[in-house]
N, C-alpha and C positions, 0 to 999 in steps of 0.2 A: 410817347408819354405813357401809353398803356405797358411798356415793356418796364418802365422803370417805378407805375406801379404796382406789376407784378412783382420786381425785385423785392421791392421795401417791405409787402406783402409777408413774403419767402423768409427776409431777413427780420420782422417782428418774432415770426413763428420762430425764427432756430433760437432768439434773443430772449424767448419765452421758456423755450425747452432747456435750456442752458439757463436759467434762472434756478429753474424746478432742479433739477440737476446739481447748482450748489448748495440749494435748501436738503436737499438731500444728505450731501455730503454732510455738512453742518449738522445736523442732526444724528449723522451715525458717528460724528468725531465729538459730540457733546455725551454722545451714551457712552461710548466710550472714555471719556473721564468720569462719567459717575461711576462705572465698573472701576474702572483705576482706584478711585476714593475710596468703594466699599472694600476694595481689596486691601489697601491702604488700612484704611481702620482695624479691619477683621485683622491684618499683619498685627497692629498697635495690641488689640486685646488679646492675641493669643500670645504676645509675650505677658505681658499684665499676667495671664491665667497661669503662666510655667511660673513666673518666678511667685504667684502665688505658693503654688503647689511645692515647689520649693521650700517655699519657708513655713509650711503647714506639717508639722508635725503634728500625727496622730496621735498617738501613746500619750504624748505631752496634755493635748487638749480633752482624753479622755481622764487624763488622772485629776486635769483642773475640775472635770463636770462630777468628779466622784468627789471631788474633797469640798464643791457646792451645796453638793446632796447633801454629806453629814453633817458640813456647817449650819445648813437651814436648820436641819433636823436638831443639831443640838440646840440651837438659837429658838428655835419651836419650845421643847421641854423644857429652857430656862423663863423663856414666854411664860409658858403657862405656871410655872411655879412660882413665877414671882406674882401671879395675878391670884393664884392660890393665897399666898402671903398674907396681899393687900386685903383682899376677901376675910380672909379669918382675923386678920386685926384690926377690920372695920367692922365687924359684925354682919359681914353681910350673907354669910351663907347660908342664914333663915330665910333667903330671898327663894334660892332655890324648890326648899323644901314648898313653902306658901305656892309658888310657881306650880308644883306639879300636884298639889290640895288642889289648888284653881282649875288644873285643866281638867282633875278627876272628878272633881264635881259637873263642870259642866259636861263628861262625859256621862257621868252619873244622871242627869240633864235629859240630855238628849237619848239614852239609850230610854228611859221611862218614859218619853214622849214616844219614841216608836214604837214600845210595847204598847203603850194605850190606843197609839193607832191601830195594832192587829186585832184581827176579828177574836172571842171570847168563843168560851165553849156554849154559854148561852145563846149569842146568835148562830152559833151554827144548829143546837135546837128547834132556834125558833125559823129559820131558814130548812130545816127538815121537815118541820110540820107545816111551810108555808105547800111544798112542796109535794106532801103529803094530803092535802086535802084535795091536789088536783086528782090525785088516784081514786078509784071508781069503790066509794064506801061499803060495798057487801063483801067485798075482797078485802079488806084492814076490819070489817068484822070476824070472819071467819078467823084470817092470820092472831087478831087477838084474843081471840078465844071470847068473845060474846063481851066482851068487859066495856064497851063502847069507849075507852079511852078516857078515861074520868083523870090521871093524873097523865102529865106530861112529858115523863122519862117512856113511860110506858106507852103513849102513841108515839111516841119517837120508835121506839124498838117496834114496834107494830109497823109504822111506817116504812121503818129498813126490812123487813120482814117480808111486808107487801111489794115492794121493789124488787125485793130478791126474787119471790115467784114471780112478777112479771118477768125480769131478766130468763128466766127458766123456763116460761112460756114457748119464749121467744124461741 
């Protein structure tokens, strides 16, 4: 009894291996028809692509994309000539002009808002003289010649004056 189930034993395992074995098989004769397939197809489109190419005339499909081009092109300048037309026998081409009135005013607008945002020749004065009063007062007397700065152009120039000897100090 222990001989015969050592047999049975013996013959699972070869029953086993010889399973794995045609799962094997079965698996390299299934990849093998999918290569067949792709081979198959890939055969299918590279005739598809000859008798493309075949029947693809170059010159031809060039001279059709040139004779597009000048169609467009003429079909463009009747376009617009016919809307020309409509325009001048509708009165409308006062639109245009109104149109670039409008935009040059608001340009006109807008560039006088920017100016008025820059700084003036005034505040740069008066940002001179702010400037200037931090400078050590017997040195903008001397540079102004004793005048103690009574008008405001002239502590300005006083002021650039004393600046300048400081820088020259320095």
């Amino acid at each position: 009894m222990a001989k015969d189930l050592v047999r049975t034993r013996q013959h699972v395992k070869k029953f086993i291996m010889m399973k794995a074995n045609i799962q094997a098989v079965a698996l390299k004769v299934q990849t093998l028809k999918s290569q067949d397939a792709m081979a198959q197809a890939m055969k299918g489109v590279t005739r598809a692509m000859r008798s493309m190419n075949r029947q693809l005339n170059l010159p031809q499909i060039q001279k059709i994309m040139s004779d597009f081009e000048r169609q467009s092109e003429i079909m463009e300048m009747k376009e617009e000539m016919m809307s020309d037309a409509i325009d001048d026998a509708m009165g409308e081409g006062d639109e245009e002009e109104e149109t670039e009135q409008v935009v040059q005013q608001s340009d006109d607008r807008s560039m006088s808002e920017d100016l008025n945002k820059l700084p003036t020749a005034a505040d740069a004065l008066n940002n001179a003289t702010r400037e200037g009063q931090r400078q050590p007062q017997a040195s903008m007397a001397v540079v102004a010649g004793g005048s103690g700065g009574n008008n405001n152009v002239g502590d300005v120039d006083a002021d650039l004056q004393a600046r300048l000897e400081n820088l020259r100090r320095e």
